[in-house]
Structure formats: structure tokens, C-alpha cells
N, C-alpha and C positions, 0 to 999 in steps of 0.2 A: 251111178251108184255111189262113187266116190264122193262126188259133187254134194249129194243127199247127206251124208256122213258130214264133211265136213260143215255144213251149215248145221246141225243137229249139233254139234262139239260147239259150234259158236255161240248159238241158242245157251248150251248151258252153260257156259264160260260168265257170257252175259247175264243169266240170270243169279249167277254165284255172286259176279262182281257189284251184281244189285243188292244181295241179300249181305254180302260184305260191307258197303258202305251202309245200311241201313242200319245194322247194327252199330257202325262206327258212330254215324251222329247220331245216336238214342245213347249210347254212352258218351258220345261231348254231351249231350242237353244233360243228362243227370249228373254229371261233372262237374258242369256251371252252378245247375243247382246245389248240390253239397257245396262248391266254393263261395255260395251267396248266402248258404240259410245255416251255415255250421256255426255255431257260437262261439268260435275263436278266430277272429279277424284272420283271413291266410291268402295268400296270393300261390300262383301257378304259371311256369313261364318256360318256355324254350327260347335259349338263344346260337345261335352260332357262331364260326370260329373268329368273328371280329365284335362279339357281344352285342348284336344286336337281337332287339326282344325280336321273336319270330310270331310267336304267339303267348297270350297273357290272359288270364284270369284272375279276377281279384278286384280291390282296390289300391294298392299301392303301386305297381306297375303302370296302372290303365291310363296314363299320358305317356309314358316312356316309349323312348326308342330304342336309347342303349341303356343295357346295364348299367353303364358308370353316371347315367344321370339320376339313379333310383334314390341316390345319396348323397352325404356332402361330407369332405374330410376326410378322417378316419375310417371314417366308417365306409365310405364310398372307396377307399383304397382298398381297407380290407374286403369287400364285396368283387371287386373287380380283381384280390388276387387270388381269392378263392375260385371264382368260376375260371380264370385259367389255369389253375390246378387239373380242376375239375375235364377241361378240355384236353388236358394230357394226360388224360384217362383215370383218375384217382376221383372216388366218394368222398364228397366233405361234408361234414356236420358242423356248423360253429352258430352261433349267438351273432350279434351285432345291435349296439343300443343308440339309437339317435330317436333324438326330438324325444325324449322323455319313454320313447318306448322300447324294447327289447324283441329283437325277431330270432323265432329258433329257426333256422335254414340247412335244408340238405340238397346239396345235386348229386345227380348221377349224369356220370357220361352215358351216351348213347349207343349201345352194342350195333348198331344195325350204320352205324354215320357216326364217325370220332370227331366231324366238327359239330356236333350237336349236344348241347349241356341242357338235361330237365330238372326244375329247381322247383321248389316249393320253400314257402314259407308260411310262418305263424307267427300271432303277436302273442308272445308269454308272457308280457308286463305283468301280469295277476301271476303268474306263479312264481317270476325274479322278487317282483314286492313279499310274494307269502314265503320266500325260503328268506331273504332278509330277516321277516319279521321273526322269523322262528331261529336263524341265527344270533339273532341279537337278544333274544329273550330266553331263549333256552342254551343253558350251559352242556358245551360239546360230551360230558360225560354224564348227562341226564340219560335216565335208566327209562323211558318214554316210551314207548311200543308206538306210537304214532309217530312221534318224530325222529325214530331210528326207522321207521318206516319209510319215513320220507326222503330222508339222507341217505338211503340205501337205492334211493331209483336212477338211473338213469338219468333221467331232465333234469336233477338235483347236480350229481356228479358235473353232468355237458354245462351247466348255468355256472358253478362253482368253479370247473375250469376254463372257461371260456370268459368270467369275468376280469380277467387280467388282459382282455384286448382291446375293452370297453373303450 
């Protein structure tokens, strides 16, 4: 009777563990997809505690091994001192501009595994060019409904102070 039992607990264990990862990769496929068909260029990457890509989505990662080769200079220092931030447990949001383009980046550490940093990125060059052109054209006490609109958001604020590490 025993015997009967635990093979019927195994049965379901196994078929949970089936309906668990089936779910799991129907969300990677729709993952990949939004990171292929979204109209803002963005990468998606886990690395762990010696920054190597674990796994990646995107275009900008997808030859990489380690994080510190994603970049060069500046830009590559501040990337690699962020994600060890990041590895010591702290959310980082910052910007980073190389090769003409600007990428908004946030990791979060991993609550489940403290050597594990998940990172995403976007190219915001269309919106560093558009808050430019509207800083330059438009005077900071213009009475504007749109462009106090826009200097009131967020990605405005992160782009404006974040442009001092360029």
C-alpha cells in the first residue's frame, strides 16, 4: 500500500515538474521575442560573481563572455563597477554612452543567489538626442506644458544626471 502511495506522489511531483518547466520555456520564447521585436534596441543578461555572461539576450551582449568586454574605457570601467555594486547587493540604474550611443541600464541582484546580477538594457540615444534638443532650444523657464512635461519624468531626471559620467 505504501509502495502504491509513494509512486502516485512521484507521478505527481513529475508531472508538476513537467507543467513547471513548460511554462518556464513558453516564457523564455515570449522573452526572446519582446527582446527581438521591441522597437527600442535592449539586451538582457545574467552574470555571476566573476562577471561572466551566464545567459544573454539581445544584440549587444551576443558575442560576449564577460561583462568587461561589452565595452571599452570609461565606459567599460563604469559597467564593470556597477555590476559589482550590483553583486553586493544594491539596484543600480545609470546611463552609459559609447560609440555614439547611450544605454539606460538597471541590475538587480538576485534574492534567490547573491552571486547572480540580472541586467537589462536599452538604447535611448532617440531620447538623450530629444531631451538635448529641447534643452538647447527651449529656455529652462519656458512656461510649456509639454516640455515641463518632459523634464518632469524620470528618464529625463536618470539622462540629465547621469550625463556627468559620460
Amino acid at each position: 500500500m505504501k509502495f502504491r502511495s509513494n509512486i502516485e506522489k512521484l507521478k505527481i511531483l513529475t508531472e508538476s515538474l513537467i507543467d513547471r518547466d513548460y511554462l518556464r520555456s513558453k516564457a523564455i520564447s515570449l522573452f526572446d521575442t519582446f527582446c527581438s521585436d521591441f522597437p527600442i534596441p535592449m539586451d538582457a543578461w545574467i552574470v555571476d560573481e566573476d562577471l561572466n555572461i551566464v545567459t544573454k539576450k539581445g544584440c549587444k551582449t551576443k558575442s560576449c563572455k564577460n561583462i568587461s568586454s561589452v565595452f571599452s574605457g570609461n565606459a567599460r570601467d563604469r559597467n564593470v563597477e556597477m555590476h559589482n555594486r550590483a553583486l553586493n547587493g544594491e539596484t543600480v540604474t545609470y546611463t552609459i554612452e559609447s560609440e555614439n550611443s547611450v544605454f539606460l541600464t538597471k541590475l538587480i541582484p538576485s534574492n534567490s543567489s547573491p552571486s547572480l546580477v540580472f541586467g537589462v538594457s536599452m538604447d535611448i540615444t532617440v531620447f538623450s538626442k530629444s531631451i538635448d534638443a529641447i534643452d538647447n532650444h527651449c529656455d529652462e523657464n519656458i512656461s510649456c506644458d509639454k516640455v515641463n512635461f518632459v523634464r518632469d519624468t524620470d528618464l529625463y531626471k536618470i539622462i540629465k544626471e547621469e550625463s556627468s559620467h559620460g
